[in-house]
Legacy VTK file of the C-alpha trace (Angstrom):
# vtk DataFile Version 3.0
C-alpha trace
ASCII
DATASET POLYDATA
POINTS 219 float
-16.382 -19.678 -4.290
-14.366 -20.438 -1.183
-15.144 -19.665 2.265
-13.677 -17.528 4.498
-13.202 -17.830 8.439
-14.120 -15.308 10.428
-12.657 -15.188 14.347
-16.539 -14.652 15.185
-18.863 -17.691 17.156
-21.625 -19.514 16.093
-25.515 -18.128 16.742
-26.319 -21.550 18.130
-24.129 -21.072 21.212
-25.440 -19.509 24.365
-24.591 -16.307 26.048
-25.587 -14.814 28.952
-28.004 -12.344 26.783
-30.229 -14.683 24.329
-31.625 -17.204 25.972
-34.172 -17.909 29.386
-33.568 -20.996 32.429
-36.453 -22.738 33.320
-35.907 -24.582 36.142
-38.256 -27.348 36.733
-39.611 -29.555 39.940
-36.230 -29.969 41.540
-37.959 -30.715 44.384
-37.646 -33.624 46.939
-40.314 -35.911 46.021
-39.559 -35.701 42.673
-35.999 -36.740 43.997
-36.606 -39.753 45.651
-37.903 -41.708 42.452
-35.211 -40.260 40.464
-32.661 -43.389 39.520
-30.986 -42.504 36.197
-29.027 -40.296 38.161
-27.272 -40.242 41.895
-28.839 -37.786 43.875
-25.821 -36.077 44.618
-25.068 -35.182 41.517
-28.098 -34.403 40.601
-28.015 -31.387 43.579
-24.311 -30.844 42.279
-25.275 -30.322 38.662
-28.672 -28.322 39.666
-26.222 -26.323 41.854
-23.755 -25.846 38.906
-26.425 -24.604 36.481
-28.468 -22.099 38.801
-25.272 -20.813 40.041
-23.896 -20.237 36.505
-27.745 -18.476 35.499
-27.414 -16.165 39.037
-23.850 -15.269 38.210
-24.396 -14.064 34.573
-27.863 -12.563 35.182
-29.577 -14.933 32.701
-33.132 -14.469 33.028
-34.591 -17.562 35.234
-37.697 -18.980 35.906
-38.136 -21.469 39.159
-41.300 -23.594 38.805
-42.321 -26.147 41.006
-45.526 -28.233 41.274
-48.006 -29.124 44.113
-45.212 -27.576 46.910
-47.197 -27.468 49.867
-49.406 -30.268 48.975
-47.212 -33.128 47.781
-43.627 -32.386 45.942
-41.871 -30.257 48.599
-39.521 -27.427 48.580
-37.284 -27.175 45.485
-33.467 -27.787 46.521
-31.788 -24.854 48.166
-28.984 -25.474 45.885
-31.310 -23.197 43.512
-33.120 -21.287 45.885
-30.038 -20.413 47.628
-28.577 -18.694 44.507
-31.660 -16.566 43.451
-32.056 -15.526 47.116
-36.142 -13.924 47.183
-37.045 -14.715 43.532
-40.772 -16.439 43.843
-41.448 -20.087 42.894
-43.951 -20.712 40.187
-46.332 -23.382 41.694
-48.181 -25.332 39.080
-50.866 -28.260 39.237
-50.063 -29.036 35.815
-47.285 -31.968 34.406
-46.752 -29.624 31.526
-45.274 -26.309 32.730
-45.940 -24.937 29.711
-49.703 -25.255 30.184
-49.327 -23.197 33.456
-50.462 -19.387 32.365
-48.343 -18.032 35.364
-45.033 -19.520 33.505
-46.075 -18.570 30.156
-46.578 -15.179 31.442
-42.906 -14.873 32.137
-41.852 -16.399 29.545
-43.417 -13.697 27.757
-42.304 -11.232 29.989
-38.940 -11.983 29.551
-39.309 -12.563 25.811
-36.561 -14.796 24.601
-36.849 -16.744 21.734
-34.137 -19.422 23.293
-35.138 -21.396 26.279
-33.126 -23.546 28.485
-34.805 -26.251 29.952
-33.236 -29.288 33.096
-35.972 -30.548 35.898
-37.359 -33.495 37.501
-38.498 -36.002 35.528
-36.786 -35.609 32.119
-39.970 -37.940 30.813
-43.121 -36.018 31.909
-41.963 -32.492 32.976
-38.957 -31.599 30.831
-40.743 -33.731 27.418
-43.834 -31.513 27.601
-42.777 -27.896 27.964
-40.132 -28.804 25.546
-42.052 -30.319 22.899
-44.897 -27.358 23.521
-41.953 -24.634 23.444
-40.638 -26.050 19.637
-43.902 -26.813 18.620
-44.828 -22.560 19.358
-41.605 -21.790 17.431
-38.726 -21.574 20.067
-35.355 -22.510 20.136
-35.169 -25.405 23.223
-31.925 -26.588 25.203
-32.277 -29.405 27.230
-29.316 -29.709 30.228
-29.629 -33.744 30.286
-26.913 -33.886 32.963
-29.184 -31.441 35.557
-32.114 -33.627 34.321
-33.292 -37.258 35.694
-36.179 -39.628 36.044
-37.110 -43.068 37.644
-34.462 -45.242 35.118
-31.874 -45.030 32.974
-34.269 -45.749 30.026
-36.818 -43.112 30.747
-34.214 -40.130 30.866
-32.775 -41.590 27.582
-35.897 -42.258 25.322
-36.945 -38.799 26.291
-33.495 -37.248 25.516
-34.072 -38.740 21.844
-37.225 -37.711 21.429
-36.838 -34.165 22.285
-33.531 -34.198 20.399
-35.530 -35.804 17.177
-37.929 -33.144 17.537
-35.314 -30.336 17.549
-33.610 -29.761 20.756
-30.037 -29.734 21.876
-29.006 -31.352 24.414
-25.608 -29.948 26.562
-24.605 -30.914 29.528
-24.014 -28.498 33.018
-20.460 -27.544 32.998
-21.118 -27.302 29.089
-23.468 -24.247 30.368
-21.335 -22.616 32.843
-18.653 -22.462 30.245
-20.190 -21.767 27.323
-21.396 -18.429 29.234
-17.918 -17.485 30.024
-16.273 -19.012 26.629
-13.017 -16.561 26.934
-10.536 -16.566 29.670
-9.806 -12.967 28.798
-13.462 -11.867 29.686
-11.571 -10.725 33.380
-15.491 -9.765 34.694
-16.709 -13.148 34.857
-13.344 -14.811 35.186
-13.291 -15.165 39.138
-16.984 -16.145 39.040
-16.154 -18.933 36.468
-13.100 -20.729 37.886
-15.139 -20.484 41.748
-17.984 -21.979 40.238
-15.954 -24.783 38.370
-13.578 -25.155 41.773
-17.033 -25.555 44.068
-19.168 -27.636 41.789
-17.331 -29.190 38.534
-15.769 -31.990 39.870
-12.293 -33.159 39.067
-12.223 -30.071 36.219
-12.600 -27.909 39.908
-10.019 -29.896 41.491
-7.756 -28.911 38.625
-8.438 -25.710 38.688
-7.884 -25.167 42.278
-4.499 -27.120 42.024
-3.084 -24.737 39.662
-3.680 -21.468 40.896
-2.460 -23.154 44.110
0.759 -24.983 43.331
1.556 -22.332 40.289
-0.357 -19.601 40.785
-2.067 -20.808 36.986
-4.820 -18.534 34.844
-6.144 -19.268 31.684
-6.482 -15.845 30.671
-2.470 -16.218 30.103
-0.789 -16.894 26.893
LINES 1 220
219 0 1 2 3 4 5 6 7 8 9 10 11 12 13 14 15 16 17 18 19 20 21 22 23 24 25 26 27 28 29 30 31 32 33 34 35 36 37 38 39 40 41 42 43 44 45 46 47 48 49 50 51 52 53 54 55 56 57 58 59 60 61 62 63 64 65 66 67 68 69 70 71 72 73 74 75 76 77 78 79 80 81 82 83 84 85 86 87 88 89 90 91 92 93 94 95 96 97 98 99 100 101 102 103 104 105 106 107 108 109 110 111 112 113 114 115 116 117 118 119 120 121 122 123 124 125 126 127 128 129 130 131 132 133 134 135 136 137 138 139 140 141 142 143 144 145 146 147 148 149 150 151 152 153 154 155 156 157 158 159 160 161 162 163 164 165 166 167 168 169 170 171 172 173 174 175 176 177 178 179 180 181 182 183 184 185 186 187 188 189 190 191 192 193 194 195 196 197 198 199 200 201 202 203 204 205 206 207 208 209 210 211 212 213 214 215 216 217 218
């Protein structure tokens, strides 16, 4: 029996409709240990990702721990693009011990979670491990993610990988939401996205329509 291609995409990629963001402890504190990434990135990518969630109307949860106590606010790069949405303030490491969260996660009720925070070793491992463990589907966005070295983001990027997670990367996100030029709805919010926050792919993009007038809708 042969197979036959079909011009359809794969279940396992995202769209704006079957999955949750949970944002996690982007907040200064957490920041200032943070070495396996530069800092600026780090805001770049977080910016990139919550951005991309706001724009498409993905269901998003904001958690933070110990705000007013210890951790400080989470970055405005976030807040700024989910302008009154309440932060989710948590004692626990493990967000998914933290009823509050769980109750939105239930609220929302999808079965596919996105996952990036501060650090990728304590807070990203445990809700991550907890959310596959419970029988969910769990992204990891490794490039939005950090922790104190190199090391510690990796060995926790292969153990949540070994356990079942995929890992994808920020600009992976934004454009696997949009994934055809011809959607014309989201087109403008893609490429402005890209252009503000995706680097030398933005600087591209911003040279084209510039020098050429350039759209990747066109054939």
């Amino acid at each position: 029996m042969s197979i036959k291609a079909t011009p359809t995409p794969a279940k396992a990629l995202l769209d704006p409709s079957n999955h949750a963001l949970v944002l996690i402890d982007f907040q200064s504190q957490m920041a200032f240990a943070t070495k396996s990434i530069a800092p600026e990135l780090l805001r770049n990518n977080a910016a990139l990702v919550a951005n991309s969630a706001a724009g498409f109307n993905v269901p998003t949860i904001l958690t933070t721990v110990a705000e007013k106590s210890f951790s400080g606010p989470m970055f405005s790069e976030i807040t700024d693009a989910f302008p009154g949405q309440a932060l989710l303030d948590r004692t626990s490491m493990n967000t998914w011990e933290d009823a509050a969260v769980i109750g939105e996660i239930n609220r929302i009720g999808k079965e596919r979670l996105v996952f990036a925070g501060l650090w990728t070793s304590v807070c990203i491992v445990g809700p991550v491990l907890s959310a596959l463990e419970q029988g969910y589907e769990a992204y990891v966005i490794t490039d939005a993610s950090g922790d104190i070295s190199a090391e510690a983001h990796e060995r926790a990027v292969e153990r949540m990988v070994q356990a079942g997670a995929k890992p994808i990367t920020s600009l992976q996100y934004l454009l696997e939401l949009q994934r055809d030029w011809a959607r014309a709805e989201t087109y403008d919010l893609t490429t402005g996205i890209a252009r503000q926050w995706g680097g030398a792919y933005g600087l591209g993009i911003a040279y084209a329509k510039t020098m050429f007038g350039a759209s990747e809708a066109s054939h």
